[in-house]
C-alpha positions in Angstrom: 0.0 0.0 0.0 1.0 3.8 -0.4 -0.1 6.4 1.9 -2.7 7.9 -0.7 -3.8 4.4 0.3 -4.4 5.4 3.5 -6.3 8.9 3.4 -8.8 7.6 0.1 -9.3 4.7 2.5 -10.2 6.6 5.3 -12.5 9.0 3.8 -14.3 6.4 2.0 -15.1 4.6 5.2 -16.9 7.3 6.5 -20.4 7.3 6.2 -20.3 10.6 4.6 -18.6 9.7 1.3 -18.5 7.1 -1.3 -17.1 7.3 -4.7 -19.3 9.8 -6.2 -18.6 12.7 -3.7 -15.0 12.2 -3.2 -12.3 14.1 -5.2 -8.6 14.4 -5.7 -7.6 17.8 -6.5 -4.1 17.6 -7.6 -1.7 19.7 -9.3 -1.0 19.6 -13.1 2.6 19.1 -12.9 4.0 15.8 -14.3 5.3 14.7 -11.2 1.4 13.8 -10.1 0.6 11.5 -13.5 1.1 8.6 -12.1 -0.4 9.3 -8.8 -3.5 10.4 -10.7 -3.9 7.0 -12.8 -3.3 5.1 -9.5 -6.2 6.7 -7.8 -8.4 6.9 -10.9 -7.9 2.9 -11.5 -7.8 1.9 -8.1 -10.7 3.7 -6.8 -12.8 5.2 -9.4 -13.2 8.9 -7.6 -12.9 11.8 -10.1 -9.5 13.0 -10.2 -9.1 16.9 -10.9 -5.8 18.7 -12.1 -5.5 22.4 -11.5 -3.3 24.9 -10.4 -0.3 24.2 -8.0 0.7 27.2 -7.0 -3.1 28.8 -7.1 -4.5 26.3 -4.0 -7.3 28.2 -3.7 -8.3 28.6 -7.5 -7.9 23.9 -7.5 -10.2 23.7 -4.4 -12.6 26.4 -5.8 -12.9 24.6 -8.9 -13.5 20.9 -6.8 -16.4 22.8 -5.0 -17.7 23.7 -8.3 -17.6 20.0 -9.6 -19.8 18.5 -7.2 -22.9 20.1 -5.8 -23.0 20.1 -1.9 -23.8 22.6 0.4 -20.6 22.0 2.5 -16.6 20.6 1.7 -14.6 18.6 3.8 -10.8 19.0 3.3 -8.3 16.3 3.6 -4.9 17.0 2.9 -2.7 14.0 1.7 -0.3 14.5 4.3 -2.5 13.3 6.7 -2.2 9.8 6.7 -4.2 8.4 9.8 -7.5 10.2 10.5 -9.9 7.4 11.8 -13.1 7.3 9.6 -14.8 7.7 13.0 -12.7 11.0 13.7 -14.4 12.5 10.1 -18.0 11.4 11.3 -18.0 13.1 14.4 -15.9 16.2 13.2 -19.1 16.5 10.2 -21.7 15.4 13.0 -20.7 18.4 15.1 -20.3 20.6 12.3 -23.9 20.1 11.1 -25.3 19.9 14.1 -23.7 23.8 15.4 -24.8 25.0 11.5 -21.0 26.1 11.7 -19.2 28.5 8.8 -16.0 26.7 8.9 -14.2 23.5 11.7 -11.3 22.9 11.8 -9.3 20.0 13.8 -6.5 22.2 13.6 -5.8 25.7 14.8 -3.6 27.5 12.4 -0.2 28.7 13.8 0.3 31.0 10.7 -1.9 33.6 11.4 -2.7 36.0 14.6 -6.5 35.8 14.0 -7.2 32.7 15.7 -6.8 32.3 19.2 -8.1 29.1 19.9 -5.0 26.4 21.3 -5.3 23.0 18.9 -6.0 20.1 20.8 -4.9 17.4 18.2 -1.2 16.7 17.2 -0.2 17.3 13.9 -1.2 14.8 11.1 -4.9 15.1 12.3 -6.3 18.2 10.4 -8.9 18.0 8.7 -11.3 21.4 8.5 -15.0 21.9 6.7 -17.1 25.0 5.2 -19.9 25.7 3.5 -19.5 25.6 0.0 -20.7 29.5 -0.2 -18.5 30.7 2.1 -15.7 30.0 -1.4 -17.2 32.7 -3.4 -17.5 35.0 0.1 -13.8 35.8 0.2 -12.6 34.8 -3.0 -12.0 38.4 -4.0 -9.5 38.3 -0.8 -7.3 35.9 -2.5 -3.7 37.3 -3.1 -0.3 36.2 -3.8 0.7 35.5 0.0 -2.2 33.4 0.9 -3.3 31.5 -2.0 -1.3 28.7 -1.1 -3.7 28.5 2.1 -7.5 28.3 0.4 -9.7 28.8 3.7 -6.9 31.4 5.0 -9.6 34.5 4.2 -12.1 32.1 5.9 -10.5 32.3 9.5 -8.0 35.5 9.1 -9.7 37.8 6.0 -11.6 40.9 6.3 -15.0 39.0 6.6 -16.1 37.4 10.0 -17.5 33.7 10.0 -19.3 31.5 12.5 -15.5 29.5 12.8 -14.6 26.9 15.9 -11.9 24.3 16.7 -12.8 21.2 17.2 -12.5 19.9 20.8 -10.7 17.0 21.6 -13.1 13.7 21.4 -13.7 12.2 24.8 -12.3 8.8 22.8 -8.9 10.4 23.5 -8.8 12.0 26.8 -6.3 10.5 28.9 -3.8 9.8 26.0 -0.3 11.4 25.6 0.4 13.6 22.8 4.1 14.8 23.8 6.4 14.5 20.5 3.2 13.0 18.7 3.7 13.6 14.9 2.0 12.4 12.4 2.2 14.7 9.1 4.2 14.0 6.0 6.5 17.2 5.1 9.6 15.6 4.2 11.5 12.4 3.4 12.5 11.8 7.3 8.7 12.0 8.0 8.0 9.3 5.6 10.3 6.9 6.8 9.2 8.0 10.2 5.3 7.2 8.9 6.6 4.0 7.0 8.3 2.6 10.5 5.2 3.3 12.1 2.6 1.3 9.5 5.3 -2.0 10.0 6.2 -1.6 13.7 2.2 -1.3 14.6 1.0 -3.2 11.4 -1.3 -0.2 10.1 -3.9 -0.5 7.0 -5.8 1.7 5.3 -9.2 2.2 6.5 -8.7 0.8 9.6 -9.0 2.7 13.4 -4.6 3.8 12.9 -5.0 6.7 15.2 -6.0 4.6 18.1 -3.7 1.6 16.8 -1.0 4.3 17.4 -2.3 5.8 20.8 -2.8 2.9 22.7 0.8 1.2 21.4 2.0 4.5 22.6 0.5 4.2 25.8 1.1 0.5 26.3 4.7 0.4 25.9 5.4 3.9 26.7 7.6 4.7 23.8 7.6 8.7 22.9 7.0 7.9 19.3 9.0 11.3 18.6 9.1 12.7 14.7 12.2 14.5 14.6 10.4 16.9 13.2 7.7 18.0 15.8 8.6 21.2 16.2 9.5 22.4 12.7 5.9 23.9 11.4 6.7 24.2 8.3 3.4 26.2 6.9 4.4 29.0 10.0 7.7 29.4 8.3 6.4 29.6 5.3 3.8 32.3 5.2 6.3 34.4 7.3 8.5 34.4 4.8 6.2 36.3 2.5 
């Protein structure tokens, strides 16, 4: 299996998706062709190619693609987000008539206040589909990289929340806890994980990887814990 394996697995266990509501926005660059025909074969989920430095611009043309009133989006470096962790981030989101969720709180920006409560490798954030034509004309060089940036830090103010820890994981250590792909060490960090805990795709992995962690007390530390990437990014611009 590859990770893609993983996160197309994931989603499609949900209750909320199947393959007619699920898309992979990727970018048109060559390096993605075979990626592309993977998914397409493999899984039969529409496959669009857009922009890859215009983020924004690919996910506003997904929204446009299929007709819901709300998107959920997944990054690919995201790996292990429980199918049960998706139906009860949507659940709540329906249920509070929300603008925007997000799992994640965004360290790039000085508009949001709220303190995450997930480690990284767990974001996952949702919208109403309206919300994309709302702050579109906000869209500039610096933040087009980040598509829901003018959702939670633009000119416009949104019914926005973080999503709470689940009671599922009260009680659990999250010290060094890292579980995003940036770079080549995280992968084989991600890869040692999937063989040392025997992870598949679809399957309950974030728990798999708590409860190992709590059983034999290993820290389970990325090197890269502390490198936030995205933060340095955006400040660079």
């Amino acid at each position: 299996n590859y990770l893609i394996d993983y996160v197309i697995q994931n989603i499609l266990s949900s209750k909320y998706f199947n393959k007619t509501n699920v898309i992979l926005a990727a970018p048109t660059n060559h390096l993605n062709d075979n990626l592309c025909k993977y998914v397409k074969r493999k899984y039969g989920i529409l496959v669009y190619r857009g922009s890859e430095e215009n983020v924004f611009e690919r996910v506003y043309d997904c929204s446009r693609l299929i007709k819901s009133d709300y998107n959920m989006r997944y990054t690919a470096d995201n790996p292990f987000i429980d199918s049960n962790i998706i139906n009860n981030f949507i659940d709540y989101f329906l249920k509070k008539n929300l603008d925007y969720l997000s799992t994640r709180t965004m360290d790039h920006t000085k508009k949001w206040k709220l303190v995450s409560e997930y480690p990284e490798g767990l974001s996952l954030e949702i919208y109403k589909t309206r919300i994309l034509d709302k702050i579109k004309k906000y869209v500039n060089e610096k933040n087009k990289d980040y598509p829901t940036w003018n959702i939670y830090s633009g000119p416009r103010k949104f019914k926005i929340q973080g999503y709470k820890l689940m009671k599922n994981f009260s009680g659990y250590n999250f010290n060094g806890l890292r579980l995003t792909l940036d770079t080549k060490k995280d992968l084989n960090f991600l890869r040692k994980l999937i063989k040392l805990i025997r992870l598949k795709p679809g399957d309950k992995n974030f728990y798999k990887i708590l409860n190992f962690k709590k059983k034999t007390k290993l820290k389970l530390t990325n090197f890269n814990v502390k490198s936030k990437l995205a933060y340095k990014i955006i400040l660079e611009r």
